[in-house]
DSSP file (Angstrom, degrees, kcal/mol; ACC not computed):
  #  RESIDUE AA STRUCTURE BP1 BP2  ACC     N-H-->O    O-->H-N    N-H-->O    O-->H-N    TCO  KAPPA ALPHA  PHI   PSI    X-CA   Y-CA   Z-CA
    1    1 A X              0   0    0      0, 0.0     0, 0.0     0, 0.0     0, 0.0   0.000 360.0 360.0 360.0 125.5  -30.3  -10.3    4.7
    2    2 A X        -     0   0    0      1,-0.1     2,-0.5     0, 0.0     0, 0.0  -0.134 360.0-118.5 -47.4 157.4  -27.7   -8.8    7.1
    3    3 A X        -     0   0    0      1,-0.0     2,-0.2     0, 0.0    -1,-0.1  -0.782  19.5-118.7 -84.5 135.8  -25.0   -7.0    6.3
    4    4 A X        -     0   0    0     -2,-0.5     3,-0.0     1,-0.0    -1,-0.0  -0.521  35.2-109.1 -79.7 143.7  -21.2   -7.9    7.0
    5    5 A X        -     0   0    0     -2,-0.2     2,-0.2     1,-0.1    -1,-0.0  -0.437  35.9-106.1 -63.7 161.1  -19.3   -5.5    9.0
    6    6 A X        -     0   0    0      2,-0.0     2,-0.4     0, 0.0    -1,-0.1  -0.614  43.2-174.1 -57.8 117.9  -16.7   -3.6    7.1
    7    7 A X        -     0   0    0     -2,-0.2     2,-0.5    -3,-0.0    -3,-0.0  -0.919  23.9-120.4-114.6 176.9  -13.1   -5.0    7.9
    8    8 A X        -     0   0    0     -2,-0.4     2,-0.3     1,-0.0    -2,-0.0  -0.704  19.6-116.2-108.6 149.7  -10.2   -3.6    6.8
    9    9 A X        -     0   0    0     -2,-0.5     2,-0.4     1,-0.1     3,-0.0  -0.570  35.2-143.9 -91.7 125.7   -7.6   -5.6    4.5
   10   10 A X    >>  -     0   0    0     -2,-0.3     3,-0.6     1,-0.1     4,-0.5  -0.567  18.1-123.4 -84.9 159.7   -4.0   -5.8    6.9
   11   11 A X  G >4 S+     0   0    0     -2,-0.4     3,-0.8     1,-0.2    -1,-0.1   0.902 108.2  71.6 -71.9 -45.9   -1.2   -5.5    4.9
   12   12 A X  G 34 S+     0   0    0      1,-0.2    -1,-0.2    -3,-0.0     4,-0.1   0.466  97.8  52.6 -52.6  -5.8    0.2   -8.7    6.0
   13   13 A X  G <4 S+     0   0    0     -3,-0.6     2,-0.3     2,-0.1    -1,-0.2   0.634  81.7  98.3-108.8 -29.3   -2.7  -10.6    3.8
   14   14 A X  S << S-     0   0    0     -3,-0.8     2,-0.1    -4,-0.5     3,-0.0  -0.637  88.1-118.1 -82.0 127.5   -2.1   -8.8    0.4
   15   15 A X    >>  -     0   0    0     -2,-0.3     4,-3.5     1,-0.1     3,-2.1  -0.176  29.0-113.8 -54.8 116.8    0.0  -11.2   -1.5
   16   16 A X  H >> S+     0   0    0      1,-0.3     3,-3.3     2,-0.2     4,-1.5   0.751 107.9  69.1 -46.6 -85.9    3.6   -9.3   -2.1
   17   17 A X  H 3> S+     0   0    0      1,-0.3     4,-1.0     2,-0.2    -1,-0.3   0.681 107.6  43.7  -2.5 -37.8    3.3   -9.0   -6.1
   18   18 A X  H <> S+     0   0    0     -3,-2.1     4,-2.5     2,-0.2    -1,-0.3   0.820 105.7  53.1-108.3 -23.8    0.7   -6.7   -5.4
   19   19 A X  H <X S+     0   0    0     -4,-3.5     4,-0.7    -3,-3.3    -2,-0.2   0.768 116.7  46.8 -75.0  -9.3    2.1   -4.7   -2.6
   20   20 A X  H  < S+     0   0    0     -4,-1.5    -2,-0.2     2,-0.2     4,-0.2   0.756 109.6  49.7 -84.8 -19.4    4.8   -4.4   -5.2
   21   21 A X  H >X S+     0   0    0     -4,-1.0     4,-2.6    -5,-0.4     3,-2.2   0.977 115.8  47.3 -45.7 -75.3    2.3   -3.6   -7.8
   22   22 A X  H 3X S+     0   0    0     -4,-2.5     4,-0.8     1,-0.3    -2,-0.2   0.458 110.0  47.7 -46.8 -25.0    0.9   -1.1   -5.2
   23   23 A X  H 3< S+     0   0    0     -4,-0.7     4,-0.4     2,-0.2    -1,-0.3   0.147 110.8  51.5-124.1   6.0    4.1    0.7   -4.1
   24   24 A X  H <> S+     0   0    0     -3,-2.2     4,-2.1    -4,-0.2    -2,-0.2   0.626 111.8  45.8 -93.3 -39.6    5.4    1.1   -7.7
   25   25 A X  H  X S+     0   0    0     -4,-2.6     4,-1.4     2,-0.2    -2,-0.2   0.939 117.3  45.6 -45.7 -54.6    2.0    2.7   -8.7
   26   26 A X  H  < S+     0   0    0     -4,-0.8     3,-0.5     1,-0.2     6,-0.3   0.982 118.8  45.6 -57.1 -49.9    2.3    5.1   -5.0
   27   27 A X  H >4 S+     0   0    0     -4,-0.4     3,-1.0     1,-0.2    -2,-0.2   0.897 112.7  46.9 -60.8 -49.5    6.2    5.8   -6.0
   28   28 A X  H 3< S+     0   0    0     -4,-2.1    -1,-0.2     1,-0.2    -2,-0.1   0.703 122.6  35.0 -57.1 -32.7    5.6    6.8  -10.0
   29   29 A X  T 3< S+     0   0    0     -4,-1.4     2,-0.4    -3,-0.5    -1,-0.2  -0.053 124.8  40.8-121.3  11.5    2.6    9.2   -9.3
   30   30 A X  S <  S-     0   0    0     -3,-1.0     2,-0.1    -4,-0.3    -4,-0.0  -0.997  73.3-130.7-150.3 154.7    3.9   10.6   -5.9
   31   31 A X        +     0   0    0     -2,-0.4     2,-0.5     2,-0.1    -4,-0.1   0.040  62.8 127.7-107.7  51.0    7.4   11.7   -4.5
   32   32 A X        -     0   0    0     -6,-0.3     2,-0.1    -5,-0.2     5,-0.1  -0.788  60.8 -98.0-113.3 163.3    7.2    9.9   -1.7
   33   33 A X    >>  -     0   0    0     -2,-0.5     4,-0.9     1,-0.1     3,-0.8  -0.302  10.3-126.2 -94.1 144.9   10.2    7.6   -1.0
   34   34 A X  T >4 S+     0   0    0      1,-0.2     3,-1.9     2,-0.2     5,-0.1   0.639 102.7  52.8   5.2 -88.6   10.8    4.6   -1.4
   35   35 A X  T >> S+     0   0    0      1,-0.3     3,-3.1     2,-0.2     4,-2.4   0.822 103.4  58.9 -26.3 -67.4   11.8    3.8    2.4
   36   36 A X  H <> S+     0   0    0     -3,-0.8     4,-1.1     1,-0.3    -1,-0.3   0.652 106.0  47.4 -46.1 -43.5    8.9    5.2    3.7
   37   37 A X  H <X S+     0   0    0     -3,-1.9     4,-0.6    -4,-0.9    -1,-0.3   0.291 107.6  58.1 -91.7  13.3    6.7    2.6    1.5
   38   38 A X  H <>>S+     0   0    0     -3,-3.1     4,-1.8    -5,-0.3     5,-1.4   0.734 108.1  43.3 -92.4 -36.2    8.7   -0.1    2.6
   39   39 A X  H  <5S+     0   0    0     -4,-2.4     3,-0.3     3,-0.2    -2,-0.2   0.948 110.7  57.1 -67.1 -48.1    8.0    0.6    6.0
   40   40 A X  H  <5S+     0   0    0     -4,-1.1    -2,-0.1     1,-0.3    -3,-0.1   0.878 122.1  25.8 -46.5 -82.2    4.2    1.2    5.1
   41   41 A X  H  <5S-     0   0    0     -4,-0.6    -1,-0.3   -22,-0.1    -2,-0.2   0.319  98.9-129.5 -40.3 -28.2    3.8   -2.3    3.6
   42   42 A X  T  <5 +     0   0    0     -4,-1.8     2,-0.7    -3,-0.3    -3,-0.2   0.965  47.4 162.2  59.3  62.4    6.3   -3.8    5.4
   43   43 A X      < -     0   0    0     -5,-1.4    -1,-0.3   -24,-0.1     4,-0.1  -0.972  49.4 -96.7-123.5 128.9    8.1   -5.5    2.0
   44   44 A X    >>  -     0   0    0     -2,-0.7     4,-1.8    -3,-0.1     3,-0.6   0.253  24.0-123.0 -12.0 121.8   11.5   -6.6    2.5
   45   45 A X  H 3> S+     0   0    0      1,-0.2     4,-1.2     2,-0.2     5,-0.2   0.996 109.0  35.7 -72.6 -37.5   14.3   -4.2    1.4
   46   46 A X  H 34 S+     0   0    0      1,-0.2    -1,-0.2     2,-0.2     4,-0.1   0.561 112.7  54.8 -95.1  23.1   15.9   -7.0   -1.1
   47   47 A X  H <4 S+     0   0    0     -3,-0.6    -1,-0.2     2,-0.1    -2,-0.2   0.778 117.5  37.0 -80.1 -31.1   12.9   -8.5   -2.1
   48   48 A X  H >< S+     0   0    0     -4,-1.8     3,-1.2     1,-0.3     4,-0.2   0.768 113.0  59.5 -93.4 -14.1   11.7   -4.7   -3.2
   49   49 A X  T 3< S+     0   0    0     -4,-1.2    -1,-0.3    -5,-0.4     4,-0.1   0.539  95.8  61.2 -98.1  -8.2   15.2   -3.8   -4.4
   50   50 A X  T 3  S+     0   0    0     -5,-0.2    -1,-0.4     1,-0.2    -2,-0.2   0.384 107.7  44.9 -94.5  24.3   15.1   -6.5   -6.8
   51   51 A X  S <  S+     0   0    0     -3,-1.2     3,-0.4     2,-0.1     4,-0.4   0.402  86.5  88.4-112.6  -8.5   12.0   -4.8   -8.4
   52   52 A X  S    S+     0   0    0      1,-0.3     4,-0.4    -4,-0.2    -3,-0.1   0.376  81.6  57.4 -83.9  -5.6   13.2   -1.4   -8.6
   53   53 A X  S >  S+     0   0    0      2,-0.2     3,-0.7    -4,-0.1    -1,-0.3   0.922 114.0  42.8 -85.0 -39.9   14.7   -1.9  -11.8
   54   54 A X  T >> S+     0   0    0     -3,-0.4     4,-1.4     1,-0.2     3,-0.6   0.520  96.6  78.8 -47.0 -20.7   11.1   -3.0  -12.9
   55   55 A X  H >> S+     0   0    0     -4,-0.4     3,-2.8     1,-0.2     4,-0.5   0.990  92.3  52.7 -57.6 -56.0    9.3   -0.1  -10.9
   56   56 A X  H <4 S+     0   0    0     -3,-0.7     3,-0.2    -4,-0.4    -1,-0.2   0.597  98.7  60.0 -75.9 -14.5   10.3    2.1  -13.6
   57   57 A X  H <4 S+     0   0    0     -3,-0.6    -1,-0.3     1,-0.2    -2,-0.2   0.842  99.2  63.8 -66.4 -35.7    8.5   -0.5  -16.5
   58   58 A X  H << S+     0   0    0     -3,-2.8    -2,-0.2    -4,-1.4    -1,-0.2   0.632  77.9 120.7 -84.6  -3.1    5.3    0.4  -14.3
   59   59 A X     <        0   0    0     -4,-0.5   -34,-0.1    -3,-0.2   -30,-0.0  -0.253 360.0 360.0 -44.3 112.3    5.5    4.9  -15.4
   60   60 A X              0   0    0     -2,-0.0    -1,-0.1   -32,-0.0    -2,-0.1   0.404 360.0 360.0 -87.3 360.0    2.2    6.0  -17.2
């Protein structure tokens, strides 16, 4: 049986809830800012700024 090539997952296909998942996970365990993972991901600045009070629920 063949193998499928490897593709790589765009950002634009991951459901937002999980790039917010994903960028509260990066932010809690890294110092890198915010902006910077808004840009990565491309998630709306008030879509993500209404989660930021929740970012802080997501702290191990």
């Amino acid at each position: 049986m063949k193998k499928k090539p490897h593709t790589p997952i765009k950002t634009k296909d991951i459901p937002d809830k999980v790039k917010i998942a994903i960028i509260a996970e990066i932010y809690n365990h890294t110092n890198v800012d915010l902006r910077e993972l808004e840009k990565i991901f491309g998630v709306a600045r008030p879509y993500l700024h209404s989660y930021t009070k929740k970012l802080k629920t997501f702290k191990t």
